[in-house]
N, C-alpha and C positions, 0 to 999 in steps of 0.2 A: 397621416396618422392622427389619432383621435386622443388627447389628452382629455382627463375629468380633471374638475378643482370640486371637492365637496366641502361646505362648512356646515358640520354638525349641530353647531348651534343653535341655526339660521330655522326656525318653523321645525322647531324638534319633534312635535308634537305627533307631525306625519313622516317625520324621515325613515323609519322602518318601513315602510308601503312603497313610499316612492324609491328607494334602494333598491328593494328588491324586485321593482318591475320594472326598475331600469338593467338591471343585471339580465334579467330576463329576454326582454328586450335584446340586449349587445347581443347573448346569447343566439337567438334567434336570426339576428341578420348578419352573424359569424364576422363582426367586427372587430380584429386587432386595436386594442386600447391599452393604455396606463391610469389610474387614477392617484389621486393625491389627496387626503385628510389633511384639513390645516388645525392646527393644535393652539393659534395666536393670534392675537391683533397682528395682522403685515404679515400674517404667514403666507398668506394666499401671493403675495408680490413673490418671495422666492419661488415657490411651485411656479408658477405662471413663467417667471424666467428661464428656470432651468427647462421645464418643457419646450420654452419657444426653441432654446438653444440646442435641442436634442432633437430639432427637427418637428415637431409634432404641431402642423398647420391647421388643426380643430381643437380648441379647449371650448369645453362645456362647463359652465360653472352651474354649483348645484349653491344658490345663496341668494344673497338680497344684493341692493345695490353697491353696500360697501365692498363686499367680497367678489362682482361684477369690478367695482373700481378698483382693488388691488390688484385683480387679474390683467387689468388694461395698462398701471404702473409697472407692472412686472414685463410686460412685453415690451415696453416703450421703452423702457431700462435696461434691456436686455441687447445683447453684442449683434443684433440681425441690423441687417441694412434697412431703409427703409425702404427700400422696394419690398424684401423677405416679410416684413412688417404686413404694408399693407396686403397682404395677400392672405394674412391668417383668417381665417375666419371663426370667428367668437361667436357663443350660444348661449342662453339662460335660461335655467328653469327654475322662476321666483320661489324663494323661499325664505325671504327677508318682510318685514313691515310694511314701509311707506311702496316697496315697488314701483318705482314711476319710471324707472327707464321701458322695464317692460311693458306698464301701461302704455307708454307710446306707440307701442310693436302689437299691442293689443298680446300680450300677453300675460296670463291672471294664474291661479293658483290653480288651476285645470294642469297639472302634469306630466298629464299623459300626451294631451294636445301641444303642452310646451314641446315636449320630445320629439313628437310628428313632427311639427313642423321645423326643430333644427336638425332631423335628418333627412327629412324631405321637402324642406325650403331651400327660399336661394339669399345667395350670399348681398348683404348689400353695403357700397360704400360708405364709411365713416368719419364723421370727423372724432377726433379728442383735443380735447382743453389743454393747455399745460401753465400751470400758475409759476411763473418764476421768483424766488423771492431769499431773501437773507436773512440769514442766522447766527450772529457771533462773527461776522462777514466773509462767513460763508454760502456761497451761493449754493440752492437748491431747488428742484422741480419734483412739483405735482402735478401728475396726469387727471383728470379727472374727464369724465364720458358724459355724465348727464347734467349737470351745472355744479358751480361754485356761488355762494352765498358772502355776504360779509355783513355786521353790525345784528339787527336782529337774528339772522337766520342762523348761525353757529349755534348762538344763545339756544335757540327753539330745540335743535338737533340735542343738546346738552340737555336740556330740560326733560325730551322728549324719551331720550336715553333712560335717566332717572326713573320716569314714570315704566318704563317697560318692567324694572322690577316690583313693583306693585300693582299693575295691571295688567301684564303681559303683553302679548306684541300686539298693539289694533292701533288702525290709522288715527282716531282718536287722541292720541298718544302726543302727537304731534299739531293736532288743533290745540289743545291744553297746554302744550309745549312753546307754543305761537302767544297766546294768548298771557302765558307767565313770562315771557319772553320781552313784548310788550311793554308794560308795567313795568317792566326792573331795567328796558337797556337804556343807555345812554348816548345821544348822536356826537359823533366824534366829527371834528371838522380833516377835510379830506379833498383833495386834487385830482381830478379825473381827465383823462384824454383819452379820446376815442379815435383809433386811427391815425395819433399825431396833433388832434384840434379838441383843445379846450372846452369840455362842457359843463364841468362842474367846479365849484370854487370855494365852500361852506360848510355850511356844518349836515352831514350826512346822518338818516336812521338806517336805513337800512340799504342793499343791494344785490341782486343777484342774477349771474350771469350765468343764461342760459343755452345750454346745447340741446336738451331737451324741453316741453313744453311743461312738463312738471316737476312740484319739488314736494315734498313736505306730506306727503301722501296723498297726493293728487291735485293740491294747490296749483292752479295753473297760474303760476305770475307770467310769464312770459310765454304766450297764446302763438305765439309765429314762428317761434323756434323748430327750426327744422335742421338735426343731425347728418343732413348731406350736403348741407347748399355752403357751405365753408363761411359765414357767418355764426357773432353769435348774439341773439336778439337776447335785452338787456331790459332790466327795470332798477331805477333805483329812487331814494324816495328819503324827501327833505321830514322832521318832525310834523308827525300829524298830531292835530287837537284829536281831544276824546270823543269828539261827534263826527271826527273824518274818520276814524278806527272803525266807528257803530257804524258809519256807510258801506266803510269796504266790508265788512265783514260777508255779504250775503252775495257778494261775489269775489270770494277767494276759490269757488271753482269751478265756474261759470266762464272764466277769461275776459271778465270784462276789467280786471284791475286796472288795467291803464288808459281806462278813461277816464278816472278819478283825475284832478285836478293837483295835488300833492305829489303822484307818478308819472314820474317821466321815462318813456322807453326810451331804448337805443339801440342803435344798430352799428356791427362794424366785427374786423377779424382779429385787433387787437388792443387790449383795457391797459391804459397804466394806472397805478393806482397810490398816490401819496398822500403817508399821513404820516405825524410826527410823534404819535404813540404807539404801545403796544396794544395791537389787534387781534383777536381770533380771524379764522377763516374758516369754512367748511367744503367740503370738493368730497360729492356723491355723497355726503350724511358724515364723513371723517373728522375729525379736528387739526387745525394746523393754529398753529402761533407763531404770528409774524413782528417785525418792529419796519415797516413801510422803506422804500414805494416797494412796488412789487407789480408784475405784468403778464398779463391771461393774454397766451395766443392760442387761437384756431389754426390747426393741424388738418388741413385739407385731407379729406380719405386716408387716414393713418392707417386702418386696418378696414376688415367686412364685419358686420353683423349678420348671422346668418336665422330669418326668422321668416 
């Protein structure tokens, strides 16, 4: 059965076109469906739940990445086993800013084409992120699909957020975002192990751990990352001077960051993360506020992407 998630919000601009040529569409291929309008920040996690649990092994989300990420928390959070899990198969037709999961999947703001191919594509193996971390010492998990950010990157998302009301949605949004982000953060000193083995020990600017190869609206920090091989390819990156900044700058999406001398990749299936302040996080463009450590595993084929 064929669940929708639509978020209204998400590329307002065209949502009456694309509605009604997806209604059309159903129409015509005499598809039995339900659909779901989310009205909230985190609405999109309950639809997504309650559909998994009502049986319905196709959700299509009609949104950006963040409303992609709630639909992925809401099945992961949801009472299916994980066999029932991975079996669903998840679809998207971008109608969010930055879009970079679909960038992955090569798919863009063509619509129509998104549709084609998640009803006449095939489904493929996923991994998802899941950040573990505490709160008032209560434990809690975020699922996230296409990477997690800490130190600059939340900042940038935050910034980048602001600027959409004054200039509306363009990838833009999030260079300007990066660049005020920059300027105002602060490297926090922070504890990393990768797999169990000690790699970092200092004072950290920034870091983000990737399940897909971009973040930030096409920013490819991390070039090798690939959502099925159950790793997740990593960067993270000690205080740059203001002439290591002007270097990276002309390949923030070219994928060369991590030849720069100040980034260090990494590889592996699970981050612990210890710091002894309050941190932001970001997972898929979201906001999360933590007080450390806190630990990112890769979730071997948790579900299908179907594109």
């Amino acid at each position: 059965m064929l669940g929708i998630i639509i978020n209204p919000k998400s590329g307002k601009r065209a949502f009456r076109a694309q509605r009604i040529y997806l209604w059309k569409l159903l129409r015509k291929r005499h598809e039995p469906f339900a659909y779901r309008v989310t009205k909230y920040a985190g609405h999109a996690i309950e639809l997504a739940r309650e559909l998994a649990e009502k049986g319905y092994d196709e959700i299509l989300v009609l949104g950006g990445d963040g409303t992609l990420s709630e639909a992925v928390n809401g099945i992961m959070r949801s009472s299916l086993t994980a066999e029932r899990k991975a079996k669903i198969q998840l679809g998207l037709m971008p109608r969010g800013t930055g879009n970079d999961w679909g960038r992955y999947w090569n798919l863009d703001k063509n619509f129509k084409e998104s549709l084609r191919r998640f009803f006449e594509g095939e489904g493929h193996p996923i991994d998802i992120g899941c950040v573990t971390y505490w709160r008032n010492h209560i434990e809690h998990r975020r699922y996230f699909v296409n990477s997690v950010g800490f130190g600059v990157d939340p900042l940038c998302c935050k910034k980048a957020e602001t600027l959409k009301y004054y200039l509306g949605s363009h990838h833009v949004n999030y260079l300007l975002g990066l660049i005020g982000a920059v300027a105002t953060h602060k490297a926090q000193h922070m504890i990393l192990k990768v797999d169990g083995k000690e790699v970092a020990n200092y004072r950290l600017f920034t870091m983000n751990i990737g399940n897909g190869p971009f973040s930030g609206g096409g920013i490819r920090q991390n070039p090798e990352a690939d959502p099925t091989d159950g790793v997740f390819h990593s960067m993270f990156v000690r205080k740059p001077t203001l002439k290591q900044i002007i270097r990276a700058l002309p390949k923030l999406y070219n994928g060369r960051l991590t030849e720069l001398p100040f980034i260090s990749p990494v590889c592996g299936s699970e981050i612990e993360i210890n710091c002894r302040k309050h941190i932001l996080f970001e997972a898929d463009g979201i906001l999360e506020n933590i007080i450390g450590p806190c630990k990112v595993t890769c979730i071997h084929h948790a579900m299908q992407f179907r594109a």
